[in-house]
C-alpha positions in Angstrom: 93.5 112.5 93.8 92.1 113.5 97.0 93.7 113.8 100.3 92.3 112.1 103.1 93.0 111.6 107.1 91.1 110.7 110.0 88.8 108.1 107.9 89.3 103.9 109.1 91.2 101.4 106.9 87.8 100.1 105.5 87.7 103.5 104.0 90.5 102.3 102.0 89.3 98.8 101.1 86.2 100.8 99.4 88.3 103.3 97.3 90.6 99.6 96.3 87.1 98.3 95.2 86.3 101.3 93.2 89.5 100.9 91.4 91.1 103.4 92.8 94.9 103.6 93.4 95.8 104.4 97.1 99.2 106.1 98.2 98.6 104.6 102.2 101.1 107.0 104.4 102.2 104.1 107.8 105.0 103.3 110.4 108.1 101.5 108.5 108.6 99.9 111.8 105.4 98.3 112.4 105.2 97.6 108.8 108.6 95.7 108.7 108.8 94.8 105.2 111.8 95.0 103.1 113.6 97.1 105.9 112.9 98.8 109.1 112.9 102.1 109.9 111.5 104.8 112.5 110.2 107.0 109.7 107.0 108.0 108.3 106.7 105.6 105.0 103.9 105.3 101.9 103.0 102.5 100.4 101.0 102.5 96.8 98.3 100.1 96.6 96.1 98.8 93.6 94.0 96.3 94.2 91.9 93.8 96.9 91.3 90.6 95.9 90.3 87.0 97.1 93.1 84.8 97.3 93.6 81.3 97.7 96.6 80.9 100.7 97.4 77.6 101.7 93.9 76.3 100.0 91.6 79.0 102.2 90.5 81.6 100.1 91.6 84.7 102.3 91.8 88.9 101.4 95.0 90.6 100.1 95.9 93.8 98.6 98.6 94.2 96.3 101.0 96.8 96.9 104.3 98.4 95.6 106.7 99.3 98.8 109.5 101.0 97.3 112.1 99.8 99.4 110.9 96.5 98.2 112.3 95.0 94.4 108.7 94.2 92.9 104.8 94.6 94.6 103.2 91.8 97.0 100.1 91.2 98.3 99.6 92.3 101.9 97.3 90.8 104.3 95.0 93.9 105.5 95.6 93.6 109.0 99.2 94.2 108.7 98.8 97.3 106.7 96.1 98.0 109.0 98.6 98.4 112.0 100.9 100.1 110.0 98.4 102.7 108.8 97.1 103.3 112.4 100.8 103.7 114.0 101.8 106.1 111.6 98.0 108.4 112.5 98.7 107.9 116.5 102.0 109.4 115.5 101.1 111.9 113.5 98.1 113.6 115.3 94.9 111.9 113.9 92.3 111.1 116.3 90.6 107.3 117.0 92.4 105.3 115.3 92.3 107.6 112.0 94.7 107.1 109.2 96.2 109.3 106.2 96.0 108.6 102.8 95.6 110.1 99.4 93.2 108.4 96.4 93.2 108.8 92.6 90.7 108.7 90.0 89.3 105.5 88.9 91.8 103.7 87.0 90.8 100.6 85.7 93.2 97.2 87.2 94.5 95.7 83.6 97.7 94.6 84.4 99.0 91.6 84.9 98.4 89.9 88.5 101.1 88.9 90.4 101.7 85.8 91.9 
């Protein structure tokens, strides 16, 4: 895959689209799922699709935190913060974030709920 930093979260919603994998490097802390921790983290995510919350149809992106038991689907924002705290911290400028891609892996598992 490639390594990337310094490019914005929407960067990241494209690569999702493509069917691309993302390993998304953020802040545990700010993330605060499934533990909390001052510590650089990764999170791998696989997908962005339309979901229907609460009868609104609103954006998600699955992802596999593993110090979480099985994936979720993350509302962007949070991940967003996450990915942003964890660039401030590490060096990259304007709001920059890191993260690695792969190749274009068709999505044909099974969705989760």
């Amino acid at each position: 895959g490639r390594g990337l930093c310094g490019l914005s979260p929407l960067t990241v919603v494209r690569y999702l689209q493509e069917e691309r994998r993302v390993m998304l490097q953020l802040d545990n802390y700010t993330l605060n799922d499934c533990g909390r921790s001052r510590v650089g983290h990764a999170v791998f995510l696989q997908a962005v699709r339309l979901r229907t919350i609460n009868g609104k149809k609103e954006w998600r992106i699955l992802g596999d935190n593993p110090m979480c038991s099985t994936a979720k689907w993350y509302v962007p924002a949070t991940l967003k913060a996450a990915a942003e705290k964890f660039g401030d911290q590490t060096g990259v400028p304007g709001n920059g974030i890191r993260f690695a891609t792969s190749r274009i892996v068709p999505f044909i598992a099974v969705e989760v709920a």
